[in-house]
C-alpha positions, 0 to 999 in steps of 0.5 A, spaced: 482 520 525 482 521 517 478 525 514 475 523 507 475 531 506 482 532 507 487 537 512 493 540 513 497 534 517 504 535 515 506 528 516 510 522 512 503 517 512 505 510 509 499 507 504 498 500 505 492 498 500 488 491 499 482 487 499 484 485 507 480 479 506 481 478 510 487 482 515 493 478 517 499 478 521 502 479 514 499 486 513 501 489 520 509 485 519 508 490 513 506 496 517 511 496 523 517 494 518 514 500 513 514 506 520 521 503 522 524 503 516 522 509 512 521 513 519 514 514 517 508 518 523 503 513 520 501 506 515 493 507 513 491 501 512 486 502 505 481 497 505 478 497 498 472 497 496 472 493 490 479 491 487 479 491 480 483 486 478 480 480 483 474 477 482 468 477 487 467 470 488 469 469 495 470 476 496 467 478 503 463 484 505 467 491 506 464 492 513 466 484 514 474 487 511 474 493 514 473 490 521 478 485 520 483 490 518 481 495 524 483 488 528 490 488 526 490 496 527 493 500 533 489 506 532 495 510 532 501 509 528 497 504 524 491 506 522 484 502 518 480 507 514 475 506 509 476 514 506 477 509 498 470 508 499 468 515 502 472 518 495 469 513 492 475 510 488 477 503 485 484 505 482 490 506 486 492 512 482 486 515 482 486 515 490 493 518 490 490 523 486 485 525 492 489 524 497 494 529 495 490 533 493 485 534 500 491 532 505 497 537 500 502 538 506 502 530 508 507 525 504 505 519 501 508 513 500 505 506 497 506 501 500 506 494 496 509 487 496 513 484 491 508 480 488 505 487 486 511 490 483 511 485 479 503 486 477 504 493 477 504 494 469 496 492 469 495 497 474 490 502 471 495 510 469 502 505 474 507 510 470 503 516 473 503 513 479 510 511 480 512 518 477 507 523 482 508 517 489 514 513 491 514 506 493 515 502 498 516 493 496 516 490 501 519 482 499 514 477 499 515 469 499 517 466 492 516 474 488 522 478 490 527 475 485 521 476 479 518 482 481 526 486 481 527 483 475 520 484 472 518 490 467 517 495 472 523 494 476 526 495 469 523 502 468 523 505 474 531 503 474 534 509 475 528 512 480 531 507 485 533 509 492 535 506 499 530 507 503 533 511 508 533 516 502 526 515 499 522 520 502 527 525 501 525 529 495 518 529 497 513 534 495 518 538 491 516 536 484 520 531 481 519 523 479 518 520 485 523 514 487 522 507 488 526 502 494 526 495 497 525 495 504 530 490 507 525 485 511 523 478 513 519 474 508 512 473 512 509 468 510 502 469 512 496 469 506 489 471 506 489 465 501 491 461 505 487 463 511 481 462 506 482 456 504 483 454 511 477 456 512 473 452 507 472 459 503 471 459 495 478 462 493 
């Protein structure tokens, strides 16, 4: 259970954020990978209310999404919520901010795909949240070599950790580090899977 008004959980949380429009095989290849890797006790699934970079058309309802997330969940280790729309949050960086604040003992992590480390610079305050919360890239099929080779890998060069020694540092003040996390391209897409479904995309 996660409380949208927060507790004093000591624990190394892993934050997968998206639309979940809907939830694949993908995302929970994601999640299992992420709590091995990175030794976490838990991967949130944050199924957003409304990303600001992508359009509405095609989007389905939240509760259709949230429901599609809950599907690949285990209740457990992996865990779908809806808190972003309980906090009332549409931008990353402003939901780190009030997780960290309401959940201060817990360790956060973000967790995102290639595709988005390469977007990350139109990401709204990306510098402050690549400076207060580490990050987690897991590689992506046809993104990996353009996302390390993109303006935030370039930026961030110096803050890059192995990912056994990423959360190392946590809570003690400095800038958080970033790594890539060894794992198998999954080819799964909610595009696709749209698509497939004769869904406007």
């Amino acid at each position: 259970m996660i409380g949208a008004w927060g507790d004093r959980r000591r624990a190394r949380i892993g934050l997968l954020g998206g639309s979940f429009n809907p939830a694949h095989a993908g995302h929970r290849h994601v999640a299992e990978r992420a709590l091995r890797a990175l030794r976490l006790d838990q991967v949130w699934l944050l199924v957003s209310p409304g990303n600001p970079l992508k359009p509405r058309r095609g989007m389905a309802p939240f509760a259709e999404r949230l429901a599609s997330a809950r599907g690949i969940a285990d209740g457990r280790r992996i865990l779908a919520t809806d808190i972003e729309a309980r906090l009332d949050s549409r931008y990353t960086v402003a939901t780190l901010a009030l997780l960290h604040r309401r959940f201060p003992r817990a360790c956060f992590v973000l967790l995102i795909g290639a595709d988005n480390l390469t977007q990350l610079p139109r990401w709204k305050g990306w510098r402050v949240l690549a400076r207060q919360t580490p990050l987690a890239v897991l590689p992506r099929p046809g993104e990996t070599r353009r996302a390390l080779s993109g303006q935030a890998a370039q930026a961030l060069a110096r803050h890059r950790r192995r990912p056994g020694a990423l959360l190392r540092a946590c809570g003690t003040g400095g800038h958080a580090g970033w790594s890539l996390v060894p794992a198998r391209e999954h080819p799964a897409s909610a595009t696709a899977i749209r698509r497939a479904a004769g869904i406007v995309v």
